[in-house]
C-alpha positions as CSV (number, residue, x, y, z in Angstrom):
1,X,0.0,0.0,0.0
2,X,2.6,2.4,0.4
3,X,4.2,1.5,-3.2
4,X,7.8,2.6,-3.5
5,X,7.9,4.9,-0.4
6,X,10.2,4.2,2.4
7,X,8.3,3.6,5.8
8,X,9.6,2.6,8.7
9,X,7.8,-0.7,10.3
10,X,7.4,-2.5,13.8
11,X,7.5,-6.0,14.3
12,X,4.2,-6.0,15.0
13,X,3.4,-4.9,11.9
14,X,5.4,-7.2,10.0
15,X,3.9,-10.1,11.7
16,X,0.2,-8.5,11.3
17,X,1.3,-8.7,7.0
18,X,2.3,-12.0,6.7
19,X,-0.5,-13.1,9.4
20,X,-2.4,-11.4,6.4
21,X,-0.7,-13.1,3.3
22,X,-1.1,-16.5,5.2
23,X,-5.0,-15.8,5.6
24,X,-5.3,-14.3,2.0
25,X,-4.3,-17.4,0.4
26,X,-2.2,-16.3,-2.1
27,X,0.5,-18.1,-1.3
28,X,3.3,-17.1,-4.8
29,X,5.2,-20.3,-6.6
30,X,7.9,-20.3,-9.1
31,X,7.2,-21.1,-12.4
32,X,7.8,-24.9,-13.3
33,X,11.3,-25.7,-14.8
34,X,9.8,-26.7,-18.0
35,X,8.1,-23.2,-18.2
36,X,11.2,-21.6,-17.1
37,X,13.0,-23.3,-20.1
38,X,10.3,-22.2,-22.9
39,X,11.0,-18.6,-21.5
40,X,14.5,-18.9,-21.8
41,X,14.5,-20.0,-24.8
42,X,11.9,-17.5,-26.1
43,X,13.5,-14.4,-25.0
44,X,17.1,-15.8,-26.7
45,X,15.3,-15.9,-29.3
46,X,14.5,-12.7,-29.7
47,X,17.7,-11.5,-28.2
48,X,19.5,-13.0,-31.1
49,X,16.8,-11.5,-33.6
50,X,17.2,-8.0,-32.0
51,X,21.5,-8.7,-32.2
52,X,20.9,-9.2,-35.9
53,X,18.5,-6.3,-36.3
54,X,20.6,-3.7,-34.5
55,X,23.6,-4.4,-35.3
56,X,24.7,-1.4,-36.3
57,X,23.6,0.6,-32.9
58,X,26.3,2.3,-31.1
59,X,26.9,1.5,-27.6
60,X,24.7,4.3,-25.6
61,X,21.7,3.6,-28.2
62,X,22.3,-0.5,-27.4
63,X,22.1,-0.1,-23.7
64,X,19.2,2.1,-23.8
65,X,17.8,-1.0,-26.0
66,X,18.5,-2.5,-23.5
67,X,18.0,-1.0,-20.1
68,X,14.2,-0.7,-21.9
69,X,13.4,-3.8,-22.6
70,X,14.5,-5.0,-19.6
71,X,12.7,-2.7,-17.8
72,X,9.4,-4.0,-19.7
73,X,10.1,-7.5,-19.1
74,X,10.1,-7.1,-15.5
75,X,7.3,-4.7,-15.4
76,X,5.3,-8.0,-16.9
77,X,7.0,-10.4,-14.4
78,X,5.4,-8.4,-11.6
79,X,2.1,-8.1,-13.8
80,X,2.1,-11.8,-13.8
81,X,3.3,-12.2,-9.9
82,X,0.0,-9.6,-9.0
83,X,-2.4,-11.7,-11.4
84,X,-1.2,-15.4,-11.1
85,X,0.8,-15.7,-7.9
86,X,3.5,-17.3,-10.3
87,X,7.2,-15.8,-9.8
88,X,8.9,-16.1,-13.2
89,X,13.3,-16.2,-12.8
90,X,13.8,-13.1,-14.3
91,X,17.9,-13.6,-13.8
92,X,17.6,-16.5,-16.3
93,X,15.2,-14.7,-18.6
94,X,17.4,-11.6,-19.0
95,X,20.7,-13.6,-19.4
96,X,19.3,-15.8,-22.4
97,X,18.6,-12.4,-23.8
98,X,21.6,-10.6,-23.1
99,X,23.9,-13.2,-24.1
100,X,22.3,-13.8,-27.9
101,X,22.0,-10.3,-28.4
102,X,25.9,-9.9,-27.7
103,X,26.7,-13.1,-29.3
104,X,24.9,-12.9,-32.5
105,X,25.5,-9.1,-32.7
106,X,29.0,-9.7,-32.7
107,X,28.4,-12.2,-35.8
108,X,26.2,-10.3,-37.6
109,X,28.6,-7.0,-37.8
110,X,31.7,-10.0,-38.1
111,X,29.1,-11.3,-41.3
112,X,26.8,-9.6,-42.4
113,X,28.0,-6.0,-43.7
């Protein structure tokens, strides 16, 4: 309720909130493995379709490509936490992408001219 502002809380009040997620229900799991995997997969997939694409960004425009869609992604992760009460491995997510983009940026500008 108090969104990104700092506030100072009591014990008692930390107790009272997870007395209050216990009684809610909505108890948050991690997305199975194979899920996990599919999303990985997706999003180097796109990562090396977006090296290819941009290849020829310089390296301020490429990290504000990045920083962006990054920034999007885990905008929908905590979508899907709120809706579903399913926590998605974002570390994983974001590496598959990171790592094709680099990698098959780094081919495409090496290939493709």
């Amino acid at each position: 309720a108090h969104g990104l502002e700092r506030t100072t809380a009591f014990g008692y009040e930390l107790h009272a909130n997870a007395i209050n997620v216990l009684a809610s229900g909505r108890v948050p799991s991690f997305a199975p493995p194979g899920v996990q995997a599919v999303l990985a997969g997706i999003f180097a997939t796109f990562g090396a379709a977006f090296g290819v694409r941009f290849r020829s960004l310089g390296s301020a425009r490429t990290a504000a490509l990045s920083a962006g869609l990054a920034v999007l992604y885990l905008a929908a992760a905590v979508a899907v936490v709120a809706a579903e009460d399913v926590v998605l491995n974002s570390a994983y997510d974001i590496s598959a992408f990171v790592f094709a983009f680099a990698l098959f940026r780094h081919l495409a500008r090496r290939w493709l001219r």
